[in-house]
N, C-alpha and C positions, 0 to 999 in steps of 0.2 A: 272574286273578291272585290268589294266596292273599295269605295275611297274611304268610308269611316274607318270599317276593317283593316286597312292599310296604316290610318293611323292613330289605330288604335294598340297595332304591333310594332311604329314608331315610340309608343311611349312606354315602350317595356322595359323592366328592371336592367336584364337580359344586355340589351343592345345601348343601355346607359352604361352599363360596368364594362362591356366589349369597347365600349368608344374611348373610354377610362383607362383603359388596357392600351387601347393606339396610341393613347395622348403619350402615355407612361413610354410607351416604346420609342416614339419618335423622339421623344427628351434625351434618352439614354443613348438613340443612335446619335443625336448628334453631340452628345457628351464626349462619346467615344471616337469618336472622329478627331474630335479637335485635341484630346488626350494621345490619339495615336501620333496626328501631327509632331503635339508637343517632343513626343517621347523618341523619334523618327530626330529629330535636331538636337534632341539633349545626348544622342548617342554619340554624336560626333565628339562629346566632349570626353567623353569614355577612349575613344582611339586618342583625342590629343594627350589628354592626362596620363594613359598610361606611357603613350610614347617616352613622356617627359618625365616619370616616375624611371622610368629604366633607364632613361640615359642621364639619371640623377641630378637634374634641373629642376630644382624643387622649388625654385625660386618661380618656374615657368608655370607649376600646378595654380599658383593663386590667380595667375594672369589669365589663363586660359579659362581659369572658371568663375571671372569677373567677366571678361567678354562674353563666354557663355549665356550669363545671366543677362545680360544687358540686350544681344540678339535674340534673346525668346522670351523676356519682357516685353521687346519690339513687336515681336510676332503676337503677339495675344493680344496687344491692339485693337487689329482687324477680326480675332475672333469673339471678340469683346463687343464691338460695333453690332457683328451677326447678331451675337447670344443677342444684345438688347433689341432689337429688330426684329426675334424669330418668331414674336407674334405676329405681328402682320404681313412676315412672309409667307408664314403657313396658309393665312387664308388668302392670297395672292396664288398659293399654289392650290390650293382649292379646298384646304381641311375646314371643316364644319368649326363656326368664328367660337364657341363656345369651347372648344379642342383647341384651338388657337391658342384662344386668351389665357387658360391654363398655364398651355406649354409654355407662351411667351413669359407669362410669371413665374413659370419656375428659371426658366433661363435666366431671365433676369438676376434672380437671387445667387444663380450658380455665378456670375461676373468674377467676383471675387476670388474663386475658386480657380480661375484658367491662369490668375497670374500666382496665387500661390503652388500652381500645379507645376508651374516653368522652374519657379525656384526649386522646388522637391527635386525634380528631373536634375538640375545641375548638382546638384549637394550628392542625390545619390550617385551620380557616376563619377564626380570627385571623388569622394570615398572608397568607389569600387576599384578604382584604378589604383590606389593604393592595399588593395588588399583591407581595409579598416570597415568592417562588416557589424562591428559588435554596436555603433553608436546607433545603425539603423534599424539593428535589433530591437535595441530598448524603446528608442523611439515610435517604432511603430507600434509594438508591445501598447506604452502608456499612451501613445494615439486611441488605440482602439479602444483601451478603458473608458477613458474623454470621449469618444463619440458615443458609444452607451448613452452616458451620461448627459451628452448632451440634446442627444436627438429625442429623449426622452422626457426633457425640458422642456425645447424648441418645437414637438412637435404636439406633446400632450398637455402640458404643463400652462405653454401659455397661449394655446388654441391657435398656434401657427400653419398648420396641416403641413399643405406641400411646403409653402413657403421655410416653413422653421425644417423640412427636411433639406432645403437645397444649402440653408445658411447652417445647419450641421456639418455639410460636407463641405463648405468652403472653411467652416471653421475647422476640417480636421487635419485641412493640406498643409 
């Protein structure tokens, strides 16, 4: 096989929608990473809250989950920094700069999302520590209608692509 042949199989559909697929992958791993982070410290608030629900220190649940809030607003800081950096970390670490650029703009977009994501985490394990299941019902319920809605906006509507998908999901935390 010569070198035209070689890139000529470079510029196949094929291995543009495969690279598309990596980009897409490497997004979501490190979404999920910093989601597991998040959710790994917002558990802690789960053990304090319930402690404090049972030995009926109710006065203790708002405190606990004011500081809660306030060390994993802390925390997403640094994962804040990442996200907006993680283009030109990628191609530092060696991803093709067009994979990069991508990634790093969708990351970008998701920002917004790590500190709404800190918040959710403290609200839900407040609530679970009380037993009061029913507000997160509903709210996820009419969350997900909202995202429909609006990712179907954001992503078609007003020619946003990834972009208007990352700023759906920071709008649905």
């Amino acid at each position: 096989m010569d070198i035209q042949e070689r890139e000529q199989d470079l510029d196949c559909p094929l291995i543009t929608e495969t690279a598309k697929e990596e980009s897409k992958n490497r997004r979501n791993e490190i979404l999920v990473e910093v989601k597991k982070l998040l959710m790994g410290m917002g558990s802690a608030l789960g053990t304090l809250c319930g402690q404090s629900y049972g030995a009926k220190q109710y006065h203790m649940l708002g405190i606990h989950m004011q500081r809660a809030m306030l060390v994993l607003l802390l925390a997403s800081v640094p994962f804040a920094c990442i996200w907006a950096n993680a283009g030109y970390t990628l191609v530092f670490l060696g991803q093709d700069p067009e994979i990069a650029a991508e990634a790093g703009s969708y990351a970008r977009y998701m920002i917004p999302s790590i500190f709404a994501y800190a918040l959710l985490q403290c609200h839900i394990r407040f609530l679970q520590a009380q037993n009061n299941v029913l507000p997160m019902m509903f709210s996820a319920g009419i969350t997900t209608l909202l995202h429909l809605f609006s990712c179907w906006i954001l992503i078609f509507k007003s020619g946003l692509g990834n972009k208007g998908a990352a700023l759906a999901n920071a709008i649905s935390y």
